[in-house]
C-alpha positions as CSV (number, residue, x, y, z in Angstrom):
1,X,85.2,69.6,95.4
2,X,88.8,69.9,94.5
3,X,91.5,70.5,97.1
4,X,93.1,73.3,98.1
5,X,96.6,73.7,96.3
6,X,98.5,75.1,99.2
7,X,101.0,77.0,96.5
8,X,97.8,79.0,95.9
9,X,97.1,80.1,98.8
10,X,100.4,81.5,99.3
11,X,100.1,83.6,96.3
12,X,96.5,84.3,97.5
13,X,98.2,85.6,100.8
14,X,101.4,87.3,99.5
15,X,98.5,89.1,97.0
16,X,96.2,90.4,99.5
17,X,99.5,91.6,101.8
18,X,100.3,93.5,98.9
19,X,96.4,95.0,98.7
20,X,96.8,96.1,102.5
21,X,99.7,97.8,101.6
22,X,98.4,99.9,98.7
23,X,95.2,100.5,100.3
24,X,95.5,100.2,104.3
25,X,92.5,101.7,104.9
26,X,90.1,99.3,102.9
27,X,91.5,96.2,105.4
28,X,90.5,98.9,108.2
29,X,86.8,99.2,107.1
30,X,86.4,95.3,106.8
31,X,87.3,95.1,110.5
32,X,84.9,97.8,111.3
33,X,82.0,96.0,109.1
34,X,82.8,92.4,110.6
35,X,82.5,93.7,114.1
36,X,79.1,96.1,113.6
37,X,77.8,91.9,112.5
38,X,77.3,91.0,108.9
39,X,74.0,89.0,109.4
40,X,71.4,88.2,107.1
41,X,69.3,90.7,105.5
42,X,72.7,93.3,105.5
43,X,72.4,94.9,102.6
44,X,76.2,95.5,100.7
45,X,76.4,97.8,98.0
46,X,79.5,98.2,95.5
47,X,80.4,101.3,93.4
48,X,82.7,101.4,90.5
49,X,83.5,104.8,89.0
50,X,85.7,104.6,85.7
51,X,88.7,106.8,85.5
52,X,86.3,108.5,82.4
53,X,83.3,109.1,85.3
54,X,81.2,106.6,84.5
55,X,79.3,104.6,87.8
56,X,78.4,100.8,88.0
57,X,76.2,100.1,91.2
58,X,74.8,97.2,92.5
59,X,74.0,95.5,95.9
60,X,73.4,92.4,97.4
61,X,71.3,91.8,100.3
62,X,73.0,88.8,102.8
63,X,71.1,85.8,102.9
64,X,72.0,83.3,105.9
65,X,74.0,80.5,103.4
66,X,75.8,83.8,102.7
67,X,77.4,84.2,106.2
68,X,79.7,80.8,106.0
69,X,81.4,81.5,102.8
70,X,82.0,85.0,104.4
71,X,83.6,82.9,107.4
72,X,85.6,81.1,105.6
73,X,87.3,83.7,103.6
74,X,87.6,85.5,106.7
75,X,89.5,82.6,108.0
76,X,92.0,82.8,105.0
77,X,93.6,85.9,106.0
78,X,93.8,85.5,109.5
């Protein structure tokens, strides 16, 4: 596994900052998620609608090696 450049994971940081700003409310609705519990067999589903209309939808349902990666990026932007 390679290390983690630090210079990285400032830009990482300065560009989810930026993300909160343009969208404060998506930051709000992770908070809400984390504390209902993400546990195994949660089911999250993503939706992508195209400035034309068009939808992409897909889910994934959590599996328990899931839940530490999830951790961890959680960690990041603390």
């Amino acid at each position: 596994m390679n290390p983690m450049n630090p210079l990285k994971l400032l830009q990482l940081k300065s560009a989810w900052d930026r993300f909160k700003s343009n969208h404060p409310r998506f930051p709000l609705f992770l908070s809400a998620a984390s504390k209902r519990g993400i546990k195994e067999g949660t089911v999250l589903e993503f939706k992508i609608t195209t400035p034309e209309g068009e939808e992409l939808v897909s889910n994934i349902k959590i599996k328990q090696d899931d839940l530490a990666l999830f951790q961890e990026v959680t960690n990041l932007f603390r």
